[in-house]
C-alpha positions, 0 to 999 in steps of 0.5 A: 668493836674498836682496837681499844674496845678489843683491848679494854676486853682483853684486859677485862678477861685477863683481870677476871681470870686472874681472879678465878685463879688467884696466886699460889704462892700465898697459899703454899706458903701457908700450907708449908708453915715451918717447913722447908723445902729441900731440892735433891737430885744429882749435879747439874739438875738445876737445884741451885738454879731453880731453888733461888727462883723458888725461893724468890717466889715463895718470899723465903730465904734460900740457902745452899748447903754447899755454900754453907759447908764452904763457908764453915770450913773455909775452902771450897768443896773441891779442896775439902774432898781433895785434903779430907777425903769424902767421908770427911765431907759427908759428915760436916754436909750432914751437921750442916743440913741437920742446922739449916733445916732448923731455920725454916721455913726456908728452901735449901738446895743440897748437894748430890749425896746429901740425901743418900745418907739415911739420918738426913733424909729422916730430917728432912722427911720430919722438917721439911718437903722434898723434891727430886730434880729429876734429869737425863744423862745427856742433859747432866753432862751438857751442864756440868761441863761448864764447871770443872769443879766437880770432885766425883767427875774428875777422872777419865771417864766423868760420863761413865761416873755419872752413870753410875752414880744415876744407877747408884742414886736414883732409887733413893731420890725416887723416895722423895715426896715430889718429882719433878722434870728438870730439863732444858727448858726455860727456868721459870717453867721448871719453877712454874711446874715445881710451884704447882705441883707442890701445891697440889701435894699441899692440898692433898696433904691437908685433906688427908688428916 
C-alpha cells in the first residue's frame, strides 16, 4: 500500500471510530437538563481553571462565585475578609450562590468554603451536580503561591493552614456526587476526565428511575 493509501485508511479508521463513540457532550447536556454543575474543593484545585474549559465544552455559561461576590460588593475577596470579617463574607457567598444556581444550567465554580455551609450544600444537591476537585498538599501549595491573594493563607505558616483546612474540609467535600483528581496534568485531561465521569454518573442516574 502507498503512504497515501496508508493515510486514506488511517483516516477511514479514524472516521469510523469517531462514529462508534460519538460526542459526549450533547449527551451530557441533555441528561443535565437544568441543572448545574458545581466544582467544590480547596484553593488551588484547579476549579476555576477546569470549570471555564468545562463549561467551554459543554456550551454552557460559567461563572464563579467569587468574581460574582466581588462584583456585588465592589472590592476584592481579600478586602472584604479584611474590612467585614468571614462571617461577613460566607453570608453574601451564600445568597450569591442560592441566585446563581437559579440561572441553570450553568457551571459554577465556588470558593473553598461554600460547600461547608449545610443550607448551601442542600441547594446544590436539589439544583445542581457536584464535583469535588480533589488535590495534594504539595500540589496545592505549588499553586497558590502564585497568587498572594488568599486571606486564609495569610500567616506565617500557610502550609500548616492548608493542613488543617484539608483535615477540617475534606470529609464534607467527599459528600459530593462525583470525585475527581486534580493534579499537574495538562488541563484539558483533567476536562477529559471530568466530562467522562459525569457522563457515566448521568447514565446511571437515568437508569435508576
Amino acid at each position: 500500500m502507498t503512504k497515501e493509501g496508508r493515510a486514506e485508511h488511517a483516516t477511514h479508521r479514524e472516521r469510523a471510530a469517531e462514529a462508534a463513540c460519538p460526542p459526549l457532550e450533547p449527551a451530557v447536556r441533555e441528561r443535565l437538563g437544568t441543572r448545574s454543575i458545581v466544582l467544590v474543593g480547596l484553593m488551588g484545585a484547579g476549579k476555576s481553571t477546569v470549570g471555564r474549559r468545562l463549561a467551554s465544552r459543554l456550551d454552557l455559561p460559567f461563572k464563579d462565585a467569587d468574581a460574582e461576590i466581588e462584583a456585588a460588593a465592589g472590592m476584592s475577596v481579600a478586602d472584604i475578609f479584611a474590612t467585614h470579617g468571614e462571617p461577613y463574607f460566607r453570608e453574601g457567598e451564600r445568597r450569591v450562590i442560592g441566585r446563581l444556581l437559579q440561572e441553570g444550567p450553568i457551571v459554577l465554580a465556588t470558593g473553598g468554603g461554600a460547600f461547608m455551609n449545610p443550607e448551601t450544600r442542600a441547594w446544590i444537591a436539589e439544583a445542581g451536580i457536584s464535583i469535588w476537585l480533589k488535590a495534594e498538599l504539595e500540589v496545592l501549595m505549588r499553586r497558590v503561591r502564585k497568587r498572594a491573594n488568599r486571606p486564609l493563607l495569610k500567616n506565617a505558616d500557610p502550609e500548616g493552614s492548608m493542613q488543617r483546612l484539608m483535615q477540617s474540609r475534606e470529609p464534607v467535600y467527599a459528600l459530593a456526587d462525583i470525585t475527581i483528581e486534580s493534579r499537574d496534568t495538562p488541563h484539558e485531561r483533567v476536562v477529559d476526565e471530568t466530562l467522562n465521569t459525569l457522563h457515566d454518573w448521568l447514565a446511571l442516574e437515568g437508569a435508576a428511575r
